[in-house]
N, C-alpha and C positions, 0 to 999 in steps of 0.2 A: 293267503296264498294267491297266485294270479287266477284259481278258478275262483275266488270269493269264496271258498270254505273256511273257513276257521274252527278252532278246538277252542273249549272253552278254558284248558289248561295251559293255551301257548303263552311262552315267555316265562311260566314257570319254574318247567325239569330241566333238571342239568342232569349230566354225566357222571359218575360217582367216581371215577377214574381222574378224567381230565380238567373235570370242572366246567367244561363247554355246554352252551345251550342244546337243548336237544329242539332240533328243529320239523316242526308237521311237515309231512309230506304227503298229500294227495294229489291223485289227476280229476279232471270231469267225469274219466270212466270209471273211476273207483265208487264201489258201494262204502255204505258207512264204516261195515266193518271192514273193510281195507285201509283203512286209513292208518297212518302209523308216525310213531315219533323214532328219530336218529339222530345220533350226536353228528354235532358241526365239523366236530374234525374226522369224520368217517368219510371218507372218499373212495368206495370201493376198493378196500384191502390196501389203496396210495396214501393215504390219513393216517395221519399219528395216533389215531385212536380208532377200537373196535365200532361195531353199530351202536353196540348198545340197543338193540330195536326191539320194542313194543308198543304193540297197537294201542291207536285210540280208545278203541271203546273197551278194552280188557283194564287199561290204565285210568279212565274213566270210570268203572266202575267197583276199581281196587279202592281211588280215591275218596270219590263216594261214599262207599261199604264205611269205610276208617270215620269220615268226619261225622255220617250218623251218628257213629257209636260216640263218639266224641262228646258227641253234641247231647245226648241222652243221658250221658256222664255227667260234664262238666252242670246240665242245666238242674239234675240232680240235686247234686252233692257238688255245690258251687265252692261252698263254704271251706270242707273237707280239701278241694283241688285248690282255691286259692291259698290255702295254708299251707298247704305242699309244697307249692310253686314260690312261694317265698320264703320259705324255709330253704328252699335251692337256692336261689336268686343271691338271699343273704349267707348262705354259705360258701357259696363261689363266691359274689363280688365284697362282700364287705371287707375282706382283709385286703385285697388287692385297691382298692377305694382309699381305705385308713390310710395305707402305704403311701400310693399316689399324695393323697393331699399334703404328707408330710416333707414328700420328696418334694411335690410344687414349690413348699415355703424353700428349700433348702437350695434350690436350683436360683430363687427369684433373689434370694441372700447376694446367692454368687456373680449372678450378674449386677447385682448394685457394685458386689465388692470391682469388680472389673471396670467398671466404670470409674469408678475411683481412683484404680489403678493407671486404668488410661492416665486421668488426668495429672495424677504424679509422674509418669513418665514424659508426659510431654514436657511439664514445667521443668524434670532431670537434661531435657532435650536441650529448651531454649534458655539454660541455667550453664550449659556445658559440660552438666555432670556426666552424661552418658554422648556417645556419639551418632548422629542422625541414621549412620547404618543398624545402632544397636536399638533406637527409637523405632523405626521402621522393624524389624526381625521381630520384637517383643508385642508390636502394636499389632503385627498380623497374625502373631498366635492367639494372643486375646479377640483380636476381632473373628476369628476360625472358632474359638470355644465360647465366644457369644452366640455366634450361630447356630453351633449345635444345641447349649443349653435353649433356645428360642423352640426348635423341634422340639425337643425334650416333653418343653413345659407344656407345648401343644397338643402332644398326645397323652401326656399324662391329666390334661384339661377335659379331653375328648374320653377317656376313660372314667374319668368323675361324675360327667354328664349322662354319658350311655348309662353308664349305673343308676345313676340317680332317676333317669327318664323310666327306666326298664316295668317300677310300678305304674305307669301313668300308662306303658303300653298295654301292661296286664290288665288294668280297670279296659280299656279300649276292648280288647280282646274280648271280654266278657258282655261289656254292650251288644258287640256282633254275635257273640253267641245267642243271646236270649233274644236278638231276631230273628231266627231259623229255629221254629219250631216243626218237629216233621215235615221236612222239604220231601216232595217229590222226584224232584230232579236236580240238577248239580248246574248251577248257574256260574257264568264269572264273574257275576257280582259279590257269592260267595267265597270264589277260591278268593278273590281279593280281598276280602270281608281276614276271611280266616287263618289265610296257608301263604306261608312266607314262599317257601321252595319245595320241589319234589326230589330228590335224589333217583334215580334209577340206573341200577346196577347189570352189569356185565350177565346174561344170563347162564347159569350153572347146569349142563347137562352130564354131571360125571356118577349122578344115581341111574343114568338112562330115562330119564324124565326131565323134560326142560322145567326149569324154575327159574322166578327171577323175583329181585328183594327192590322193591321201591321203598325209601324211607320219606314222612313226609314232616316239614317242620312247619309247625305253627307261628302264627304270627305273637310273637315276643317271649311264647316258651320254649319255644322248638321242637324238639319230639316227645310226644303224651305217651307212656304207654301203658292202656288203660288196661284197667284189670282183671283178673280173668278166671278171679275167683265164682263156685254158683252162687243162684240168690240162694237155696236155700242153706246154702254157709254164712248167710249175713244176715245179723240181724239189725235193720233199720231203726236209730232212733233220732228224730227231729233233724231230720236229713242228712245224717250223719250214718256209716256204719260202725257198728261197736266190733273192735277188733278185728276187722276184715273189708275191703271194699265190695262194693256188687259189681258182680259181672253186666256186660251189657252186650 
């Protein structure tokens, strides 16, 4: 900001409505706890979108609170949570993956067969089998569904990759974890370390108590949501819980 303050979560939250950054806003006069984050598109009631507004240091320390526990978790019962998290992973993407790669072959067919095509309609062309208008109409649909199949194959390429990458970011994630052992404070070297995005939502005053839901998504699992069983429902064996996870 033009005072030189910074939040060590800017560039993070977004808007759970609109999807827009939520942007710090401090003055020079503001104490710490005044400080506060607002979505982009909130213009004083003129914006397409509400505030959305919560303070730094309440948001700050929601965040914090979470990624302890996280961290206490995950550094636990690493084992347990990696087996989770790919068990998700490979149940979301694998079939969608399998499909893709099948579809690739079947798209890249079609464009050879096109290509081929082209070239018999050209020699129908300058053979006088067909006429230059009917070369021309025939050539520009094929070279229209060469294009598309070219998209096509590209996100279905970008789909295969993401998949494939998704374990290499989960190994990444877990380096970062087992650097933050009992953190003190909430660094940005951490939220970058750990936290993809913060979500924060519309706040809800219809119980007569203000509340508001911030979701936060991790870097390559997205949102963890640890457990909230007691310990003494769990019984620990070789860092594993039998039957039940531990609370933290």
């Amino acid at each position: 900001t033009a005072t030189g303050k910074m939040s060590v979560l800017s560039g993070k939250v977004y808007c759970s409505d609109c999807g827009a950054k939520l942007h710090y806003c401090t003055t020079n006069g503001f104490e710490e706890r005044q400080d506060f984050f607002t979505c982009a598109n909130y213009r004083s009631n003129l914006g397409t979108c509400s505030a959305h507004y919560i303070r730094n240091v309440t948001l700050y320390n929601m965040v914090f609170k979470h990624i302890k526990k996280m961290l206490v978790y995950v550094q636990q019962f690493e084992e347990t949570f990696v087996r989770d998290q790919m068990e998700r992973l490979d149940n979301a993407m694998a079939m969608s993956i399998s499909k893709a790669k099948v579809d690739v072959v079947t798209l890249r067919r079609r464009d050879e067969d096109l290509n081929t095509l082209f070239k018999r309609l050209y020699e129908d062309m300058v053979s006088g089998r067909i006429t230059a208008e009917r070369f021309d109409m025939l050539a520009s649909e094929y070279e229209q569904e060469q294009k598309e199949l070219k998209v096509k194959i590209a996100e279905l390429e970008d789909l295969i990759e993401n998949g494939e990458t998704q374990t290499k970011d989960l190994k990444q994630l877990l380096v970062n974890v087992r650097k933050y052992t009992d953190p003190q404070e909430l660094t940005a070297q951490m939220v970058n370390d750990l936290v993809d995005k913060i979500i924060v939502h519309a706040p809800d005053k219809s119980s007569g108590h203000r509340k508001q839901k911030i979701e936060i998504y991790y870097n390559a699992v997205g949102i963890i949501d640890l457990p909230t069983v007691k310990e003494d429902d769990c019984i620990a064996l070789h860092g594993r819980c039998k039957g039940k996870k531990i609370a933290v």
